[in-house]
C-alpha atoms as one frame of an Amber mdcrd trajectory, in Angstrom:
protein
  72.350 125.707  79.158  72.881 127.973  81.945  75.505 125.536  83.893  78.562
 126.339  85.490  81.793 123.467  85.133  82.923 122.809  88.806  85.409 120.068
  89.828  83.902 117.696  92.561  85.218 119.006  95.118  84.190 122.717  94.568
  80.530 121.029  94.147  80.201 119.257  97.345  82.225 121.984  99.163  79.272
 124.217  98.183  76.733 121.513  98.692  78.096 121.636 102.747  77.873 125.283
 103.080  74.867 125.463 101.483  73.071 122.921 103.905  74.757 124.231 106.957
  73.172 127.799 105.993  69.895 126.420 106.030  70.355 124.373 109.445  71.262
 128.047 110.614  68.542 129.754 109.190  66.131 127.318 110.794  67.499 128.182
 114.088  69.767 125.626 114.547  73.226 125.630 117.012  76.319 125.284 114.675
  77.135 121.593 116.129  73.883 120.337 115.201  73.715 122.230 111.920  76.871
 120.223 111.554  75.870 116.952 113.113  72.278 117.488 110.223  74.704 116.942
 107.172  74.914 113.194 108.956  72.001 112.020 109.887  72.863 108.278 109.721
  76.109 108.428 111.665  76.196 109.083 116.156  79.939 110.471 116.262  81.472
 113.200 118.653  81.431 116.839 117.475  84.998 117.352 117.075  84.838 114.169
 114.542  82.310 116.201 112.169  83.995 119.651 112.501  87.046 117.815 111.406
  85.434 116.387 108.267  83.198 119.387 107.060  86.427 121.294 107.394  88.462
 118.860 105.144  85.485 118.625 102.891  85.022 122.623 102.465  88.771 122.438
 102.286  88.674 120.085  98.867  90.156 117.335 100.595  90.439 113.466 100.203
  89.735 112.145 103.463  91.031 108.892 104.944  88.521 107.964 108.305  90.662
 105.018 109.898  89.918 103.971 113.305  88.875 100.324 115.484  86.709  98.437
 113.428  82.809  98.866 113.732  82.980 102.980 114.884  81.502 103.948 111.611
  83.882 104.551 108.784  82.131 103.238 106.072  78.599 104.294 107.231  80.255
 107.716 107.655  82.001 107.482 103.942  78.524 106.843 102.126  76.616 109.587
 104.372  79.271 111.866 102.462  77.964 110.262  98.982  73.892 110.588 100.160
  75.860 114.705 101.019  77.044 114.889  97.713  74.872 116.594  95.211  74.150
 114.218  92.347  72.349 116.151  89.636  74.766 117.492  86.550  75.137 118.103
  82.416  77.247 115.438  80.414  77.637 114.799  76.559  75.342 111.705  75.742
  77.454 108.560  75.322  80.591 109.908  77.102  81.920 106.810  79.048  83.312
 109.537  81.605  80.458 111.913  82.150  82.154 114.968  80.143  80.568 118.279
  81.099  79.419 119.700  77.632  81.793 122.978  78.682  84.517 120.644  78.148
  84.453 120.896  74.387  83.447 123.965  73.518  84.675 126.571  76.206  88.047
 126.872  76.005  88.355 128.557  79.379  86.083 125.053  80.836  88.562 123.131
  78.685  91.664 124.273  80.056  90.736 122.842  83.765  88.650 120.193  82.882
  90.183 118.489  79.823  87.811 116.089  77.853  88.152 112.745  77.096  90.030
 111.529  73.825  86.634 110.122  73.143  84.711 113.609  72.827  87.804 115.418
  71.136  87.775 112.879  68.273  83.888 113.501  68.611  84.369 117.203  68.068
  86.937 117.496  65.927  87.424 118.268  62.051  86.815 115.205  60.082  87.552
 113.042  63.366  91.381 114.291  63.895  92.197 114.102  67.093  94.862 116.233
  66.658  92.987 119.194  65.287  90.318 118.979  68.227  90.027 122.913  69.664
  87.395 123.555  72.026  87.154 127.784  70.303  86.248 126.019  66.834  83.438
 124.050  68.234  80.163 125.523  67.883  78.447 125.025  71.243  74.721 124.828
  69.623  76.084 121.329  68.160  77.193 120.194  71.818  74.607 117.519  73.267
  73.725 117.762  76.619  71.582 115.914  78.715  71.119 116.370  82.641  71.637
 113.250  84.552  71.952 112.312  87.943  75.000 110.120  88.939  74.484 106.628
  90.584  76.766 103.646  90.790  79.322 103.265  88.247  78.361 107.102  87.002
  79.622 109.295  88.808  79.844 107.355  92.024  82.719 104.320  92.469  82.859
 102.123  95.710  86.437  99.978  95.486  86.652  97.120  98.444  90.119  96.949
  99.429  91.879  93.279  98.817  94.875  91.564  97.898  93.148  90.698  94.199
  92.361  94.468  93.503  94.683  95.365  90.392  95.652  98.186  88.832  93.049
  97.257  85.875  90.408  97.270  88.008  90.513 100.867  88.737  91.861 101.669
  85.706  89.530 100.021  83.081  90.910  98.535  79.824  90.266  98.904  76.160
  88.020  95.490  75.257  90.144  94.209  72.107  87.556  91.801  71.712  84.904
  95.000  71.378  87.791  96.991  69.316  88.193  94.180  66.858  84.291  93.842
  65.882  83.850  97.416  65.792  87.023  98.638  64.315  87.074 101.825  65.645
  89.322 102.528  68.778  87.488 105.709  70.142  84.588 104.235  69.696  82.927
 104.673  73.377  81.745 100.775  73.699  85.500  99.759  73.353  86.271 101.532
  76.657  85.393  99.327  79.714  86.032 102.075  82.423  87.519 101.426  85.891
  86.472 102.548  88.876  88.260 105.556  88.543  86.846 106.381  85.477  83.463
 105.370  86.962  84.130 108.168  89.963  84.951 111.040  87.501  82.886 113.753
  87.916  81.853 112.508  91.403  82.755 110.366  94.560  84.752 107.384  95.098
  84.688 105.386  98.021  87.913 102.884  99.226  87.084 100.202 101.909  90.219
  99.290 103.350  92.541 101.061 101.483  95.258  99.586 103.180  94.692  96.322
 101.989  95.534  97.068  97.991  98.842  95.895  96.805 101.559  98.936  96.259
 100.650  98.835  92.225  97.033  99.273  92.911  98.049 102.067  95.569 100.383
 103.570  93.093  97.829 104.022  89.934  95.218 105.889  92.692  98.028 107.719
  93.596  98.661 109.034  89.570  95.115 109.878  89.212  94.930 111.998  92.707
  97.968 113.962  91.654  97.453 114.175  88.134  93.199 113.703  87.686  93.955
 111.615  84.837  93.486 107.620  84.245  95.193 105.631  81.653  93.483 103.106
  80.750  95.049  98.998  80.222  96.119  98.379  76.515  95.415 102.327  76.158
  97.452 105.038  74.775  95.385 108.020  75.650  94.606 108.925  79.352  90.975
 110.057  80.173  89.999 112.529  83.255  89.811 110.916  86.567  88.816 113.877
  88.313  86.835 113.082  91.895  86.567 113.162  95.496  88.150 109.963  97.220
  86.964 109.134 100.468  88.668 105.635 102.359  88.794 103.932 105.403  90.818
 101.585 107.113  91.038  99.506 110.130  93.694 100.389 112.644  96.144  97.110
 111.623  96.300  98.236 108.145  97.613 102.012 108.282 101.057 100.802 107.709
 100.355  99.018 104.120  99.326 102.264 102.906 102.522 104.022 100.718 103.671
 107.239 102.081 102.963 108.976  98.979  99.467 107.727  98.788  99.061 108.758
 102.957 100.601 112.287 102.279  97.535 112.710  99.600  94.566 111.635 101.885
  93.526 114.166 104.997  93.756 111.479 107.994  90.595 111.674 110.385  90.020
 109.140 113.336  86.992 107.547 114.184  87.109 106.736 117.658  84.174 104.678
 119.635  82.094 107.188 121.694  83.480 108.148 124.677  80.214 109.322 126.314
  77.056 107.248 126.808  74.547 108.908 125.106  75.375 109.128 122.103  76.323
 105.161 122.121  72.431 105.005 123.229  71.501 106.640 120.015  73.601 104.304
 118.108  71.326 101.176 119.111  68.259 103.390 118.736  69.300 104.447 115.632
  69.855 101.087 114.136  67.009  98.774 115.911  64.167  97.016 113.329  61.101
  98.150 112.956  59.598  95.053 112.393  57.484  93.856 115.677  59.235  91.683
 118.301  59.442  91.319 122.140  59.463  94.853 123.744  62.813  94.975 125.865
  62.929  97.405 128.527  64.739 100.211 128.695  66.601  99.114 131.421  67.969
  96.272 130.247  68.540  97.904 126.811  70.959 100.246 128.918  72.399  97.887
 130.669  73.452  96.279 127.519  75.037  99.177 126.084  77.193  99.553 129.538
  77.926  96.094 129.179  79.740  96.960 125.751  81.413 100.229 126.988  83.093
  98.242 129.920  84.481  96.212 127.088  85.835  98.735 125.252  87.723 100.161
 127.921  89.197  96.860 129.428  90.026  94.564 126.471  92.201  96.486 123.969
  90.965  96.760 120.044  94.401  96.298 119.070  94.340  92.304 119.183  92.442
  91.144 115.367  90.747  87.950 116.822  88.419  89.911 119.436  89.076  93.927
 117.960  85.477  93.533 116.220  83.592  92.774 119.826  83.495  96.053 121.467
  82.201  97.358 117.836  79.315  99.450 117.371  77.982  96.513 115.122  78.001
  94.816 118.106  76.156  97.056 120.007  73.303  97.058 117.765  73.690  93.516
 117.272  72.993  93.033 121.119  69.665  94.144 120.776  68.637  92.136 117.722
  69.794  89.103 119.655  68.350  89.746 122.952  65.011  90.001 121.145  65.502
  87.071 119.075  66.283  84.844 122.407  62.682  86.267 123.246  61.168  85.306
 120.369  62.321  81.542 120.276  61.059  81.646 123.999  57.399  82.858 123.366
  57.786  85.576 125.641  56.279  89.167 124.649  58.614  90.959 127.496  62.767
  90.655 127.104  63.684  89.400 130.551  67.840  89.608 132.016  68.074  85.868
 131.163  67.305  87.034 127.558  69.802  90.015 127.904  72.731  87.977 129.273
  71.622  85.345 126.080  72.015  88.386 123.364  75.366  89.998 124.883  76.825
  86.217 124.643  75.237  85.274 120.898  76.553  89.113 119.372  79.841  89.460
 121.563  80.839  85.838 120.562  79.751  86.113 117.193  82.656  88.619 116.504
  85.319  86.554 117.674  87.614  86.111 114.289  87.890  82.239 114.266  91.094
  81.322 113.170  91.552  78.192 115.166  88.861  76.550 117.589  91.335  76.584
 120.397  91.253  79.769 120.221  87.856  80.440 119.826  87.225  78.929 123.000
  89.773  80.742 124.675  87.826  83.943 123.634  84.409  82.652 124.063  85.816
  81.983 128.281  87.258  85.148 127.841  83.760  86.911 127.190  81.838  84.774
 129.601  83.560  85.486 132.402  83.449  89.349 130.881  79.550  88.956 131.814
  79.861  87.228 134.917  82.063  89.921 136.034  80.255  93.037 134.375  76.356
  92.410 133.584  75.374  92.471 137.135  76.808  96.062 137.931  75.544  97.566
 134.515  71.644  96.423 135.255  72.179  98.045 138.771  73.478 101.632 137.328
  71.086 101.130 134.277  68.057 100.483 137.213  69.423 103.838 139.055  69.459
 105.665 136.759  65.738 105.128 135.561  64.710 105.164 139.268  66.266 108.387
 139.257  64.902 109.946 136.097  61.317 109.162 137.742  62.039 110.064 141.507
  63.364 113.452 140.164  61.262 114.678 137.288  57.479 113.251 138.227  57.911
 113.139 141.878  60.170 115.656 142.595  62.219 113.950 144.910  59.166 113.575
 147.751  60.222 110.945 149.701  57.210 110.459 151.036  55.472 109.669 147.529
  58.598 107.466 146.440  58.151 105.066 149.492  54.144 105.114 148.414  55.130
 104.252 145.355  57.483 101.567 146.236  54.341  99.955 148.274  51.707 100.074
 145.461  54.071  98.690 143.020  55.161  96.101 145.460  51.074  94.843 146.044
  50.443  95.269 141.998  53.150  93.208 140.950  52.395  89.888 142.040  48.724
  90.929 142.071  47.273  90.263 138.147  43.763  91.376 139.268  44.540  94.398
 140.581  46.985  95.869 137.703  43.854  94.882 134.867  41.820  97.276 137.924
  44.893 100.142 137.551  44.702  99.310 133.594  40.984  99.965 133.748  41.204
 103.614 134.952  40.136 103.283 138.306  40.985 105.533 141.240  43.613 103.133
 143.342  46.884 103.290 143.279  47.479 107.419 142.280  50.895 106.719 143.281
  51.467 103.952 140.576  50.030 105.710 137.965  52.642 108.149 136.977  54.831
 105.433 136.583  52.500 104.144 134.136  52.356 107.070 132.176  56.454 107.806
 132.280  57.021 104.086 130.946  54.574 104.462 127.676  55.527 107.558 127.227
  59.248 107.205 127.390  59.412 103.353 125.749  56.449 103.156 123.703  55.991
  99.828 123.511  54.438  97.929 120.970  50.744  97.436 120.702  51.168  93.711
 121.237  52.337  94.380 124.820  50.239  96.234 127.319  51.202  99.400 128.822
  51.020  97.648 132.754  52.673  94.884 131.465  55.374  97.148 130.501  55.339
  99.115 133.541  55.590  96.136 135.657  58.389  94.601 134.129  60.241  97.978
 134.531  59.134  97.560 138.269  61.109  94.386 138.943  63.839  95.467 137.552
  64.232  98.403 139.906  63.380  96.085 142.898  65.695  93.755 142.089  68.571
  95.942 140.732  68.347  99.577 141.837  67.139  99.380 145.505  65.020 102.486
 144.843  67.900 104.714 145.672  69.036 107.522 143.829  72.258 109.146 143.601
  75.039 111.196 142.050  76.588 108.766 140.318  73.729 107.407 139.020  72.066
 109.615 136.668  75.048 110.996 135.128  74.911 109.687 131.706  77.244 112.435
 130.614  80.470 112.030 132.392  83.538 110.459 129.956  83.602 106.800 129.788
């Protein structure tokens, strides 16, 4: 068979180091070799060295942070990392690695299930199972790769969530029509049982009850499961990855904590990467274009949120969320839609913010609600204005300094052309056409389809000109320090 037995963790640590060799190889910087294993996810650097170091280090990880910074789309980027392919024995309700029974060496670390000994052993005797009598040419073995409920668990954390559910239970039902108690259809496994072998992921750990904590606990210590109504434990070997909201860190037992590497998942600090976030998650199905200034502005909106209202209160910890600032988009758009209108406009912007920041208000009372939904209005009154004018300098900027190269004489030309196009329809279709007016206009044509793309529905002046008013009416065509650094900390 050629296979070597590995425990999970050994597996996925080599799966990591593995993929980051071949980032390297390919020429890539160690932070983005890094930042490759997670292609789905838009966190800092020092957030992914922590992990791949826990995760080369064999270590159950616990991501908690504010809700909405990524946890769980983090936690199943480390499933899509882990590598999926491996032997079993046929029928084996735990995935037992064929090694398991006949290699006593295999057998020693990775003990199989009572099911397989009884399998393997003389006349069925449990007792006289020895992996160094079984003859490994009688071993089935069939290569597999794992998927939900083989070799991969996902547990949502909740008050209901008993110890049976991770656990399994022996069907007496099943045991009393078949009569046989190692039969493998009498097992129902858990999701414990489910993970052996592989991954399992814990949504809000901290919301199990103590006995449901307690029996993960047993199997992380001891990589073995016992079953409900069972008297034989089974492996419960696997890699646990949870999550959990800020509130809920204190439910989780101290035993349970001291098992579980702790790694916080923070909001971006920097506005970039919170760019990439909404870039990274907006539809590809066709809808109003919105322009990139307003799509920035919205972003800064969100950021000013995060670093005035605290996360720590539950009704409104969900509205400075990166859910949120995807959601922003989606809505702004959708305003557009419902209004016919092929270009987002501010109106539309100021529409989305209020639909997605309201729509994660936790409504436990409708006094309250409304308290909130003030709270977030007067948010925007107060903050939307001064976001769409650094959101305008900053793309007057990016223009002034990388096509015209800071000429103040051609950015005052180009303030007048745009200024005589935009209220003129005839002459933009004349620009549109190719003609030779307006060479100070043009580049600005060229930097908006080429930096925005927008959709074939929407015509590359009309795009351009929308861009336009925005900068009149926001950025006053003046460029300066302050407003092109996208960099600087939050």
């Amino acid at each position: 068979m050629g296979a070597r037995a590995a425990s999970p963790a050994e597996r996925l640590r080599s799966e990591v180091l593995g993929r980051l060799a071949q980032g390297l190889q390919q020429g890539l910087r160690r932070e983005a070799a890094i930042r490759s294993l997670f292609p789905g996810t838009i966190l800092s650097d020092a957030t992914y060295e922590d992990l791949v170091t826990g995760l080369v280090a064999g270590a159950h990880t616990l991501l908690f942070g504010p809700s909405g910074a990524g946890k769980t789309s983090l936690a199943k980027e480390i499933w899509e990392l882990f590598p999926k392919d491996l032997w079993v024995v046929p029928a084996c309700p735990v995935q037992d690695h064929p090694l398991s029974v006949s290699d006593p060496d295999v057998a020693a670390r990775f003990p199989p299930c009572p099911i397989c000994r009884r399998r393997f052993a003389p006349d069925g005797e449990v007792a006289q199972f020895s992996p160094a009598s079984v003859d490994p040419a009688k071993v089935p073995a069939e290569f597999v790769r794992m998927r939900e409920g083989f070799g991969f668990a996902r547990l949502q954390g909740s008050s209901e969530v008993f110890p049976d559910h991770l656990t399994g239970n022996i069907n007496l039902r099943k045991l009393e029509e078949i009569g046989d108690p190692m039969n493998p259809l009498v097992l129902e496994p858990g999701k414990l049982l489910q993970a052996n072998r592989g991954l399992l992921l814990v949504d809000e750990i901290g919301k199990l009850p103590l006995g449901t904590q307690n029996v993960l606990l047993q199997a992380l210590q001891e990589g073995t499961v016992t079953p409900s109504k069972s008297r034989e434990s089974f492996p419960g070997n696997f890699v646990a990855v949870c999550t959990s909201n800020l509130s809920d860190l204190d439910n989780i037992n101290d035993p349970l904590s001291d098992r579980l590497t702790s790694l916080h998942v923070g909001y971006n600090r920097l506005h970039a990467p919170n760019r990439r976030i909404v870039e990274l998650g907006r539809e590809l199905a066709p809808g109003p274009h919105v322009p990139e200034i307003l799509l920035d502005a919205g972003v800064r909106v969100i950021e000013a949120w995060r670093l005035r209202v605290s996360d720590d209160n539950p009704d409104i910890g969900e509205v400075g969320s990166n859910r949120t600032l995807i959601d922003v988009d989606h809505r702004a758009r959708a305003v557009g839609i419902l209004g016919g209108r092929a270009i987002v406009t501010s109106d539309d912007l100021r529409a989305g913010l209020l639909h997605a920041m309201r729509g994660r208000i936790r409504a436990r009372s409708g006094d309250s609600f409304r308290q909130n939904e003030k709270r977030i209005t007067e948010f925007l009154d107060q903050h939307l204005e001064p976001a769409l004018k650094r959101s305008a300098g900053v793309y007057w900027c990016r223009f002034f300094r990388s096509v015209l190269k800071e000429n103040e004489g051609d950015g005052k030309a180009f303030v007048s052309e745009g200024r005589r196009l935009v209220t003129d329809p005839a002459l933009q279709t004349e620009v549109s056409a190719g003609g030779a007016t307006f060479p100070k206009f043009r580049p600005f044509l060229a930097f908006v389809g080429q930096r925005e793309a927008p959709p074939e529905s929407v015509p590359a002046m009309d795009a351009a000109m929308a861009e336009f008013a925005l900068l009149e009416k926001h950025s006053l065509f003046s460029c300066t320090a302050e407003a092109s650094d996208d960099d600087a900390p939050l």
